[in-house]
PyMOL commands that place a pseudoatom at each C-alpha (Angstrom):
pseudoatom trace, name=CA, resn=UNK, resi=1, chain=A, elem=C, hetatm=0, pos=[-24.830, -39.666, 16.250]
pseudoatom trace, name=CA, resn=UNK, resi=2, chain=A, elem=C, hetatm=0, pos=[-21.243, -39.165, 17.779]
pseudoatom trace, name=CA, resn=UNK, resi=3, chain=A, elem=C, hetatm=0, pos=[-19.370, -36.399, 17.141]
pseudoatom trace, name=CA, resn=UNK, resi=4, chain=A, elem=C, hetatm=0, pos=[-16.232, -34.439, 17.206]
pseudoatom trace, name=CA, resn=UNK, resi=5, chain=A, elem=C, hetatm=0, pos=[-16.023, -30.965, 17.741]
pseudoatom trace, name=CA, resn=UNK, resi=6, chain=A, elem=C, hetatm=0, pos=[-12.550, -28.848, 17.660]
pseudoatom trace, name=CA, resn=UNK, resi=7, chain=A, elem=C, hetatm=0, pos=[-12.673, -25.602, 19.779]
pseudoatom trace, name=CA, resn=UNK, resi=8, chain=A, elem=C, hetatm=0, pos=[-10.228, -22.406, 19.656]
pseudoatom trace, name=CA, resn=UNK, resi=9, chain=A, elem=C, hetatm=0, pos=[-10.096, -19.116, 19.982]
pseudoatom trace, name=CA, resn=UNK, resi=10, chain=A, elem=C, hetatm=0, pos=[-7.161, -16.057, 20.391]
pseudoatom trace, name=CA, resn=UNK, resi=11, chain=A, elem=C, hetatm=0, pos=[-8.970, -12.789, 20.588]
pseudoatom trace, name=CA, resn=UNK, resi=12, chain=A, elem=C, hetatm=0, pos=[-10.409, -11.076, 23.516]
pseudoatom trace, name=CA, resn=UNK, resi=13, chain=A, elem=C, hetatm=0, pos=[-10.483, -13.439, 26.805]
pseudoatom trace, name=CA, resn=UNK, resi=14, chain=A, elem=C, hetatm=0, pos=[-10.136, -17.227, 25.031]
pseudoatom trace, name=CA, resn=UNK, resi=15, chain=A, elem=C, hetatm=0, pos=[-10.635, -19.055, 28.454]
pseudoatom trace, name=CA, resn=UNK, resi=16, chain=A, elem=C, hetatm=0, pos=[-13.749, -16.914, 28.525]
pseudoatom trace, name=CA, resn=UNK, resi=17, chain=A, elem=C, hetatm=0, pos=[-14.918, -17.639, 25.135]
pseudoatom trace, name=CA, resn=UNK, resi=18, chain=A, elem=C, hetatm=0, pos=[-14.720, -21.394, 24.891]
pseudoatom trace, name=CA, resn=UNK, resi=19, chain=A, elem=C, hetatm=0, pos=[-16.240, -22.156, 28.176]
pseudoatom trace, name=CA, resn=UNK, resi=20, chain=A, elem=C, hetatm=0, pos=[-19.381, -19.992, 26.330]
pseudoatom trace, name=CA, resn=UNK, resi=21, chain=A, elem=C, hetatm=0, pos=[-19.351, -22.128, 23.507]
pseudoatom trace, name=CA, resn=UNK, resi=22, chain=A, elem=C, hetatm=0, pos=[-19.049, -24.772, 25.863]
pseudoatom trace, name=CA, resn=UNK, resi=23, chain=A, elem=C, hetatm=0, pos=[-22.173, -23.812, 27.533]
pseudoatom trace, name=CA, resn=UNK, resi=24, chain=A, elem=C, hetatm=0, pos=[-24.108, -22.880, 24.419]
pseudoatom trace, name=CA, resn=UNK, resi=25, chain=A, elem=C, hetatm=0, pos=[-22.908, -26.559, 22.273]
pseudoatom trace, name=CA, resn=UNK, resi=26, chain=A, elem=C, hetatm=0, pos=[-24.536, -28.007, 25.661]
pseudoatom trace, name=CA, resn=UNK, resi=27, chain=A, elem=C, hetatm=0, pos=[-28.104, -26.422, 24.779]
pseudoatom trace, name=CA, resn=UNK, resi=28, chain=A, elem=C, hetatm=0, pos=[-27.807, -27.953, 21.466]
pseudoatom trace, name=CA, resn=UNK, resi=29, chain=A, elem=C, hetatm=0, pos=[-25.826, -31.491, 21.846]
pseudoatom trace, name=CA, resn=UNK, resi=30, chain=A, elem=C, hetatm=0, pos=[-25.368, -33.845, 24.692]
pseudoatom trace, name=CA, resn=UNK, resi=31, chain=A, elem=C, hetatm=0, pos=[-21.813, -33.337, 25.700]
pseudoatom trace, name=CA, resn=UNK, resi=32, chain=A, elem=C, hetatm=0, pos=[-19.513, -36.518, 26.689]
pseudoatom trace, name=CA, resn=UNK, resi=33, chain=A, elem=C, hetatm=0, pos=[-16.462, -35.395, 26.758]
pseudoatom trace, name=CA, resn=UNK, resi=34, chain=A, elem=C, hetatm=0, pos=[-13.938, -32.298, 27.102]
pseudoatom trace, name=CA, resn=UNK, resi=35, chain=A, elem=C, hetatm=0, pos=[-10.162, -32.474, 26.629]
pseudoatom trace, name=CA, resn=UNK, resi=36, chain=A, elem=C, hetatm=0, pos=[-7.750, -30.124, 28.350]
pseudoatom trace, name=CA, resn=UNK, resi=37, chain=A, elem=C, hetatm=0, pos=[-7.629, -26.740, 27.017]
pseudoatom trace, name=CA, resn=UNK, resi=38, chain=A, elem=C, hetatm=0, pos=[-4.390, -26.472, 24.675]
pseudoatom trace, name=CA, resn=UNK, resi=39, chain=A, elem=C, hetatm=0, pos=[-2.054, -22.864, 23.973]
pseudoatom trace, name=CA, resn=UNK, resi=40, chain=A, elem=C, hetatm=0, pos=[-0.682, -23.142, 20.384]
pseudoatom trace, name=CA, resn=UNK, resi=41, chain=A, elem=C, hetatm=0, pos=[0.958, -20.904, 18.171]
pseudoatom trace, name=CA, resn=UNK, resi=42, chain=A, elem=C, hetatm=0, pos=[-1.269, -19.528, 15.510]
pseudoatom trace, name=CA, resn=UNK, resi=43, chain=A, elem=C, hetatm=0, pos=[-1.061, -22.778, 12.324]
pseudoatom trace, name=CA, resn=UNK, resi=44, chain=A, elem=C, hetatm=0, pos=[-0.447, -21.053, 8.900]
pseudoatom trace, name=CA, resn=UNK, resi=45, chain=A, elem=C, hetatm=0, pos=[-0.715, -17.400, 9.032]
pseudoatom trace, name=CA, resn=UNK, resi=46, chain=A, elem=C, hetatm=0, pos=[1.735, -14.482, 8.386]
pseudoatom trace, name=CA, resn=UNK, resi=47, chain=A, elem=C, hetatm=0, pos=[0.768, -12.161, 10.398]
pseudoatom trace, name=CA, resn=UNK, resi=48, chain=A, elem=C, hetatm=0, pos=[1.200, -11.491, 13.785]
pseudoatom trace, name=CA, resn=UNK, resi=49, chain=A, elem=C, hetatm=0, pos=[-1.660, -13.146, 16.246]
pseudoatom trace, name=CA, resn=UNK, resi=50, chain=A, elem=C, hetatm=0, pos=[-1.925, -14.006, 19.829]
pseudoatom trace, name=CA, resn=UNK, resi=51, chain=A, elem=C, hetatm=0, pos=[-1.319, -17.727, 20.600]
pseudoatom trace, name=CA, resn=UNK, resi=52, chain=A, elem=C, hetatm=0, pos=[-4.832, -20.051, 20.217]
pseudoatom trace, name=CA, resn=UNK, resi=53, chain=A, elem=C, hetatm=0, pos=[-6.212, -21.641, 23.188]
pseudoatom trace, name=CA, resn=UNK, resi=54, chain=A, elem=C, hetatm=0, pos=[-7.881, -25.254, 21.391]
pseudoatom trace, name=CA, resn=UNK, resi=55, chain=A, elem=C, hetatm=0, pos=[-9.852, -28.055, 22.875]
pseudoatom trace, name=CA, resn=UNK, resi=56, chain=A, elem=C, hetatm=0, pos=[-11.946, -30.757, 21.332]
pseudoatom trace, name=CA, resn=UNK, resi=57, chain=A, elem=C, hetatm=0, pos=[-15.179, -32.298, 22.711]
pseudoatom trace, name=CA, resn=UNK, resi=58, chain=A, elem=C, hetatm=0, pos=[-16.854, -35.789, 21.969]
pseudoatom trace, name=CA, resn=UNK, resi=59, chain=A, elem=C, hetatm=0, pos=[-21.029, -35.503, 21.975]
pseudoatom trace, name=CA, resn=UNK, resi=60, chain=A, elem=C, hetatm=0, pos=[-23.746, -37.011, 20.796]
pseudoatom trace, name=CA, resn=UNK, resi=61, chain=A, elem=C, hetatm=0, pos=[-26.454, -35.189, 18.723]
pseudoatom trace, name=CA, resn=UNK, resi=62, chain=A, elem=C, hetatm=0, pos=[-29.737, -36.016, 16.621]
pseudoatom trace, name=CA, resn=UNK, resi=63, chain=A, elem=C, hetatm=0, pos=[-29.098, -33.099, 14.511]
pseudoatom trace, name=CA, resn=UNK, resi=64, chain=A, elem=C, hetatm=0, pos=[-28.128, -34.011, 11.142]
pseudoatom trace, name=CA, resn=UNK, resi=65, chain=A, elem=C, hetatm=0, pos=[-24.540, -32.788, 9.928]
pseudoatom trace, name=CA, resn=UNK, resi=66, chain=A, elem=C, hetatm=0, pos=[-26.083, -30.018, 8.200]
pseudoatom trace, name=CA, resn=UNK, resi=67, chain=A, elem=C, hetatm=0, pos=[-28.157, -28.764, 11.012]
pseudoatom trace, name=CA, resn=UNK, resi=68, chain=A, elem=C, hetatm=0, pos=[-25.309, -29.420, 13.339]
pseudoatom trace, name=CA, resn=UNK, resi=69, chain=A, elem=C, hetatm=0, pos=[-22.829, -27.236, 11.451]
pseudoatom trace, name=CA, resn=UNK, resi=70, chain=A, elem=C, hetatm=0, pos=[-25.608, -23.893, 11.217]
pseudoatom trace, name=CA, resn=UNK, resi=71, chain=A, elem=C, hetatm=0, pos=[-25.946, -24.830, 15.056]
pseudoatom trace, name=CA, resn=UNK, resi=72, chain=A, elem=C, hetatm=0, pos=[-21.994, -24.332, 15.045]
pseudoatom trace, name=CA, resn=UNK, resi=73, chain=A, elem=C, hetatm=0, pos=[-22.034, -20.934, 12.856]
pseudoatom trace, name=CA, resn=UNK, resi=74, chain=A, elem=C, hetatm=0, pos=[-24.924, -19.503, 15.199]
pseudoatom trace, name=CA, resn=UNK, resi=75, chain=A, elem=C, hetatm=0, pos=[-22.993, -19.740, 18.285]
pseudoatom trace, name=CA, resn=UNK, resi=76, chain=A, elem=C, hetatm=0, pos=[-19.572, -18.628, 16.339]
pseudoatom trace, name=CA, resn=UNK, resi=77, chain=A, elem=C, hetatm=0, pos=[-22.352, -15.366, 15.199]
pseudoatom trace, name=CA, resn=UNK, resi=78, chain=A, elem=C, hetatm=0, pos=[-23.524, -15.260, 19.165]
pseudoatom trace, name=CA, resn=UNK, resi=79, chain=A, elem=C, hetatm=0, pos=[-20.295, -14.865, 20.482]
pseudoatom trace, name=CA, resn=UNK, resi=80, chain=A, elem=C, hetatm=0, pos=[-18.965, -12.011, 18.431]
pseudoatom trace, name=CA, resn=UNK, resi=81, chain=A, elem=C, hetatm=0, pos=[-17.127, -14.349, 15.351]
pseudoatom trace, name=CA, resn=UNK, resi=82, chain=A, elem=C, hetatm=0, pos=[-16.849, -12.309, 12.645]
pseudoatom trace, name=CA, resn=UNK, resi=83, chain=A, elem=C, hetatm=0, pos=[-15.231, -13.621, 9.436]
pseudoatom trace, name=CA, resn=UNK, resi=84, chain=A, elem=C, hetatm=0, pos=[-12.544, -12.057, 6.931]
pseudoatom trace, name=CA, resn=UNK, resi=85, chain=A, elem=C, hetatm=0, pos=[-9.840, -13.421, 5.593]
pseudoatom trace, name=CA, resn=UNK, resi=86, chain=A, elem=C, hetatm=0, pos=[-8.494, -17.343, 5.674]
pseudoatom trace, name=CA, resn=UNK, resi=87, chain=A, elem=C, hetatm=0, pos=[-6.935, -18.315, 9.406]
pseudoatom trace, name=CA, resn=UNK, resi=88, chain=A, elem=C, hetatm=0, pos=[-7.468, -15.070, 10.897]
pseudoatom trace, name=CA, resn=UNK, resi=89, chain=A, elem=C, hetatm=0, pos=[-7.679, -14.285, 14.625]
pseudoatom trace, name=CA, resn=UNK, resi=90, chain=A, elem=C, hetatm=0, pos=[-10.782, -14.924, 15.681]
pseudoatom trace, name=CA, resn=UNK, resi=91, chain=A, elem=C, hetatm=0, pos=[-12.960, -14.897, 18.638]
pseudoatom trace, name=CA, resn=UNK, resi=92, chain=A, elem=C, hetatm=0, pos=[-14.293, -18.637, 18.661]
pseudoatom trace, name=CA, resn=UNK, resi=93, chain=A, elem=C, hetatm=0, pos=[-13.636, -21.316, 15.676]
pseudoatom trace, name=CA, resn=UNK, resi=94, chain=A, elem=C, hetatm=0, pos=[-15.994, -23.722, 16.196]
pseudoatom trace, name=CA, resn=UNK, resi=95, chain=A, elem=C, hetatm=0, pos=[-15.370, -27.188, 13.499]
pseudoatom trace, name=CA, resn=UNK, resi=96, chain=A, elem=C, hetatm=0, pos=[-16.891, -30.810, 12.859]
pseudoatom trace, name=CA, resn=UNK, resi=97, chain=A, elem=C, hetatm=0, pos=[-13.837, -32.757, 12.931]
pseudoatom trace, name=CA, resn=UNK, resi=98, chain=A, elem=C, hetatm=0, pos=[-16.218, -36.350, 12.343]
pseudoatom trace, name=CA, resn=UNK, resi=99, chain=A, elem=C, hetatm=0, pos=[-19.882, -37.123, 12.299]
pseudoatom trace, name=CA, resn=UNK, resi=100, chain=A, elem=C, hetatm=0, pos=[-20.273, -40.707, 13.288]
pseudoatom trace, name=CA, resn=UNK, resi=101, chain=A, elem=C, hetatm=0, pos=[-17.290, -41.346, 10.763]
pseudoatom trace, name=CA, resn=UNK, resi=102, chain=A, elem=C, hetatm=0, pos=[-19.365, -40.474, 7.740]
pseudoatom trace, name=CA, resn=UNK, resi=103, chain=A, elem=C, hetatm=0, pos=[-18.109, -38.691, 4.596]
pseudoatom trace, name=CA, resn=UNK, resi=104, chain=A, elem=C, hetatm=0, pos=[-20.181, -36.316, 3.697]
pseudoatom trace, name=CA, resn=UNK, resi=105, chain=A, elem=C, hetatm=0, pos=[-19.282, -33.599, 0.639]
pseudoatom trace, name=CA, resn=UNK, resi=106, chain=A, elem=C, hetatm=0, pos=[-21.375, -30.923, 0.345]
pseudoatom trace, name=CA, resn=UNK, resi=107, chain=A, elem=C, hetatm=0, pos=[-21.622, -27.206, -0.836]
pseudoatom trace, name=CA, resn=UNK, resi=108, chain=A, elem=C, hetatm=0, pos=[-21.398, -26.201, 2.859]
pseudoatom trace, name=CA, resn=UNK, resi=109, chain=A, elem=C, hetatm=0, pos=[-19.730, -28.759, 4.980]
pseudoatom trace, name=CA, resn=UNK, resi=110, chain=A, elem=C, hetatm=0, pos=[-16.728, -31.340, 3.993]
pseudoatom trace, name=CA, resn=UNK, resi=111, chain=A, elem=C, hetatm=0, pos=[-16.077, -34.023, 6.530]
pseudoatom trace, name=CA, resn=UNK, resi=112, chain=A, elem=C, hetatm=0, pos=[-14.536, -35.631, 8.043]
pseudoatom trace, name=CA, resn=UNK, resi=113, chain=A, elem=C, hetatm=0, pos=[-12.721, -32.093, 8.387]
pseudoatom trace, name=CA, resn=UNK, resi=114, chain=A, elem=C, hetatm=0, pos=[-10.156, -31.531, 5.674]
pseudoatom trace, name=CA, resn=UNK, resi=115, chain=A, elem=C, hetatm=0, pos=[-7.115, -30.750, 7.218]
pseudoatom trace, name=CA, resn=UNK, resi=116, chain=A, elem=C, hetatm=0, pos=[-7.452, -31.806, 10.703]
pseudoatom trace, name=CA, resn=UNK, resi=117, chain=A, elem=C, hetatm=0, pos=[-5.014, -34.744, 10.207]
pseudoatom trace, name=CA, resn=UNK, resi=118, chain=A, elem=C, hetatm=0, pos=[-2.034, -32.179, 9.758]
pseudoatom trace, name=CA, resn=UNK, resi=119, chain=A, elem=C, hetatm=0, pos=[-3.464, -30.161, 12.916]
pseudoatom trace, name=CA, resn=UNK, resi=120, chain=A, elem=C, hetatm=0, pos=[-1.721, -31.065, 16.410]
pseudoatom trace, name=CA, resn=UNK, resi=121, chain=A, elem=C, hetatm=0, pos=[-4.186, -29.000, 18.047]
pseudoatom trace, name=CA, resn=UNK, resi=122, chain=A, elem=C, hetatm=0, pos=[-7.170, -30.869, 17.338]
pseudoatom trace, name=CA, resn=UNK, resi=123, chain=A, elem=C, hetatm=0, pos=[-5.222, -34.220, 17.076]
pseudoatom trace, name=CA, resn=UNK, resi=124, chain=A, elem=C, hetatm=0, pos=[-3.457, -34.085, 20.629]
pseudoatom trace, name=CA, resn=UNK, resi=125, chain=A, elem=C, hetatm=0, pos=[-6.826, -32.947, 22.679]
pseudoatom trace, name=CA, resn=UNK, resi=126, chain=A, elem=C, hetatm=0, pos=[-9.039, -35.454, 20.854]
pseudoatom trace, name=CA, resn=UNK, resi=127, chain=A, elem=C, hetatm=0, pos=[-6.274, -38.590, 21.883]
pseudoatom trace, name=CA, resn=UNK, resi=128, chain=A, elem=C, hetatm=0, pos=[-6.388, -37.441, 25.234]
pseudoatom trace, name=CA, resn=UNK, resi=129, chain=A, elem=C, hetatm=0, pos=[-10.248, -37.771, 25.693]
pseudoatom trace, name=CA, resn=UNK, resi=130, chain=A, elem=C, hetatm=0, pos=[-10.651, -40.773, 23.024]
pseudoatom trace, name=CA, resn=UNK, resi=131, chain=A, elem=C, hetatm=0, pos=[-7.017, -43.172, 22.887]
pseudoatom trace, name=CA, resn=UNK, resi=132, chain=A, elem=C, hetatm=0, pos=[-8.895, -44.949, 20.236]
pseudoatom trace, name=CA, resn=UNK, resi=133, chain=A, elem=C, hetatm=0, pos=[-9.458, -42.133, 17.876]
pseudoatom trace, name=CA, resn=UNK, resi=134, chain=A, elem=C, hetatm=0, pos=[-9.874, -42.898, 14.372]
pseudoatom trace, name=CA, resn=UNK, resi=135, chain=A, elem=C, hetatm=0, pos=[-10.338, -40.247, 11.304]
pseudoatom trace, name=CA, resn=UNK, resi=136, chain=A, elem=C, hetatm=0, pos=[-12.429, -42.068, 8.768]
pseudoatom trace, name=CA, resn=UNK, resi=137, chain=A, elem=C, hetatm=0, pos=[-9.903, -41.778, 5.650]
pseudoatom trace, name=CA, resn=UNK, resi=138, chain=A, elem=C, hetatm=0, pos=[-7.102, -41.131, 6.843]
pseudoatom trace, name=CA, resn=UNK, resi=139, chain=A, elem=C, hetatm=0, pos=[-6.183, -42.943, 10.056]
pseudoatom trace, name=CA, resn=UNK, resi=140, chain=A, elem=C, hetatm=0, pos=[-5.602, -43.798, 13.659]
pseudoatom trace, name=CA, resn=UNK, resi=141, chain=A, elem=C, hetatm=0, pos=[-5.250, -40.092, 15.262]
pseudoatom trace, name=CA, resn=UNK, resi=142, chain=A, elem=C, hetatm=0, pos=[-2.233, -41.561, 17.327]
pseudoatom trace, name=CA, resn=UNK, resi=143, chain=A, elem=C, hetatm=0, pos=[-0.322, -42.521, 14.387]
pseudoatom trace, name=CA, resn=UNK, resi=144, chain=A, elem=C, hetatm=0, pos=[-1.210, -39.276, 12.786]
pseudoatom trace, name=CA, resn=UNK, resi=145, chain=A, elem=C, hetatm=0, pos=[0.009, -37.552, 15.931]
pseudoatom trace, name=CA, resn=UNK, resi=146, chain=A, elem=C, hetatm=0, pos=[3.040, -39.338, 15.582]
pseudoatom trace, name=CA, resn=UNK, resi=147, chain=A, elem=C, hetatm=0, pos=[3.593, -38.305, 11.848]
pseudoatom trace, name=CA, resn=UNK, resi=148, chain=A, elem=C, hetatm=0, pos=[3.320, -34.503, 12.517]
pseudoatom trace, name=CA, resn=UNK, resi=149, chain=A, elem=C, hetatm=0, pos=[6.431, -35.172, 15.401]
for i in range(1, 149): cmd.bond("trace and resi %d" % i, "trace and resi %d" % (i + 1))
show_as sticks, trace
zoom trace
């Protein structure tokens, strides 16, 4: 199964911390492609955070969606992520953007990702490694790129 993977990170050394999770997705899934790593301002928060370094990767996998996204959560746990409140800083973000352009709703995972057609982070990065990017219900990425500008 292809799939899309969205990268970040803002706390501690993020350079450091996605080329882990870099290294630790390649265990797990066969990795195709990486896009340039990305600075961007911090996307709906009110406090105060470091700027995000972002990136997206294109893989292929035999893991289900399911088993891919408690793959994900493991490596976010294994590289010091520890969750509190919505969109804070955070050592590694690690999020399914598609999975073989299925829709899948479950209690745990929504995809294709919910709100990565309003994000120019994971937009931008996944153009540059796939021009013919397409997010199943909602469009081509380069005309959704071209909406946010």
């Amino acid at each position: 199964m292809r799939v899309v993977i969205a990268l970040g990170a803002n706390l501690g050394n993020p350079r450091a911390q996605l080329d882990r999770a870099i290294e630790a997705l390649g265990e797990v899934i066969k990795i195709d492609a990486i896009s340039s790593f990305y600075e961007t301002k911090p996307f709906r928060v009110n406090e105060e955070q470091p700027n995000y370094l972002n990136a997206v990767l294109i893989a292929e996998t035999d893991l289900t969606a399911e088993q891919l996204m408690k793959q994900l959560l493991a490596i976010e746990e294994r590289l010091g992520r520890k969750r509190s409140t919505l969109n804070a800083a955070r050592t590694i973000d690690l999020d399914i953007i598609d999975y073989q352009g299925m829709i899948i709703t479950s209690q745990n995972l929504i995809l294709p990702h919910p709100r990565a057609y309003e994000r120019e982070f994971v937009l931008r990065p996944w153009l540059e490694i796939d021009s013919e990017a397409h997010l199943v219900g909602f469009g081509a990425v380069k005309e959704l790129l071209a909406a946010l500008n």
